[in-house]
N, C-alpha and C positions, 0 to 999 in steps of 0.2 A: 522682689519688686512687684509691686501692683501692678496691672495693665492699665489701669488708668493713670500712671504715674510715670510711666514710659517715656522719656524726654524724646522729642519732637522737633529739634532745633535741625534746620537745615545747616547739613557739613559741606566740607570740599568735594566730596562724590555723593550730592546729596539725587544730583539732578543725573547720576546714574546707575545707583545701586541703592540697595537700604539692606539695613542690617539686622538680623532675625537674630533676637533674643527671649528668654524663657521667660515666662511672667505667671502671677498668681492671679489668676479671674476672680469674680465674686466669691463660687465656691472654694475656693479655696486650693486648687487645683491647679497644674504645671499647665502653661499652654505655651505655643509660639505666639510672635507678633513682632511685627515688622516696626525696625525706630528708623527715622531720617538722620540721626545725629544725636550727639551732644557738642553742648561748647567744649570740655575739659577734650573731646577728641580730637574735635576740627581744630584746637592749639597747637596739638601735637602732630595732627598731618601736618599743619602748615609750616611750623617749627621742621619738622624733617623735610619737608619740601624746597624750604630755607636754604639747608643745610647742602641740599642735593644742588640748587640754583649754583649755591658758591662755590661747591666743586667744580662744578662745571666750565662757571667763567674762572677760575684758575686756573682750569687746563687751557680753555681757549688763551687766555695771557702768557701761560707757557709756550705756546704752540709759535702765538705770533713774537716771542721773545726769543723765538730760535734755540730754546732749552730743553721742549720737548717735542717727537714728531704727530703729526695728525694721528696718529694711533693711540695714542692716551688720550686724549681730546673723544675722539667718537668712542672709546671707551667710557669715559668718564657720563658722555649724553647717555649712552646704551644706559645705562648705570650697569657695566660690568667690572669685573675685578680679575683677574691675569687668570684664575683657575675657571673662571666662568667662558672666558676668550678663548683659552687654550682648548676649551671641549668642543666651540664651534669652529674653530679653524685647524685644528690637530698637532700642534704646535707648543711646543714644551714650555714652559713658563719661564724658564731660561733662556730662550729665543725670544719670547714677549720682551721681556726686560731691554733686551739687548737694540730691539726694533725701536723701540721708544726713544731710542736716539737719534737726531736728526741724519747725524751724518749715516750712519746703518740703515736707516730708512731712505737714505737716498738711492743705496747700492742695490735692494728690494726686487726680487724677480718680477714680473707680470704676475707669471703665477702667484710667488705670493702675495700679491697686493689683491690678486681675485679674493681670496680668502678671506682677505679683513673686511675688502670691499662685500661681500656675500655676509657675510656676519654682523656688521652695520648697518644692512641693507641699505647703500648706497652705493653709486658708483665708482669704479675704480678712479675714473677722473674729478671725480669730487675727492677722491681720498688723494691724491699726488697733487694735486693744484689749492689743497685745501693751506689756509697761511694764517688763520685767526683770525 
């Protein structure tokens, strides 16, 4: 691609990154140059952004349906996934599963509610009083 042809279209992270791609100058020669965007990408963040949104309020509807505990819910915000969770709280991914149930999650040490609460970085009382 040209450097004069570098599309310039302001994206979803326009207003706080830009993206250094290779371009051919006049000569004929590789250089960097910084692009704001294109359209075909910024569909595609917001398409997976979409995507990320609707998980999210599924868990929260879980959460306040009494199907799932507040621990899938702030997992699902983090956007992490049980092997992501388990490496910040030490916690086997068969204990995760197990947690994610309301009633399990009721019985919950202090201690281990520090752990989820330290890993979602929020408080423990935000994580036990949280309802959807």
């Amino acid at each position: 691609m040209k450097k004069e042809d570098l599309p310039q279209e302001p994206g979803a992270l326009s207003r706080l990154t830009r993206e250094l791609c290779y371009v051919k100058n006049e000569e004929g020669k590789y250089e960097t140059a910084l692009s704001q965007g294109w359209d075909v990408k910024k569909e595609a963040l917001d398409s997976a952004w979409d995507n990320v949104n609707d998980r999210v309020e599924e868990a929260r509807r879980a959460v306040a349906n009494g199907e799932k505990s507040p621990v899938y819910y702030f997992m699902e915000l983090r956007l992490m996934d049980l092997t992501v969770l388990s490496g910040y709280t030490g916690f086997f991914t068969f204990f995760i599963k197990r947690h994610l149930k309301p009633s399990v999650f009721k019985g919950l040490s202090d201690r281990k509610l520090e752990k989820y609460a330290g890993a979602f970085d929020i408080s423990v009382d935000e994580l036990k009083n949280f309802k959807g």
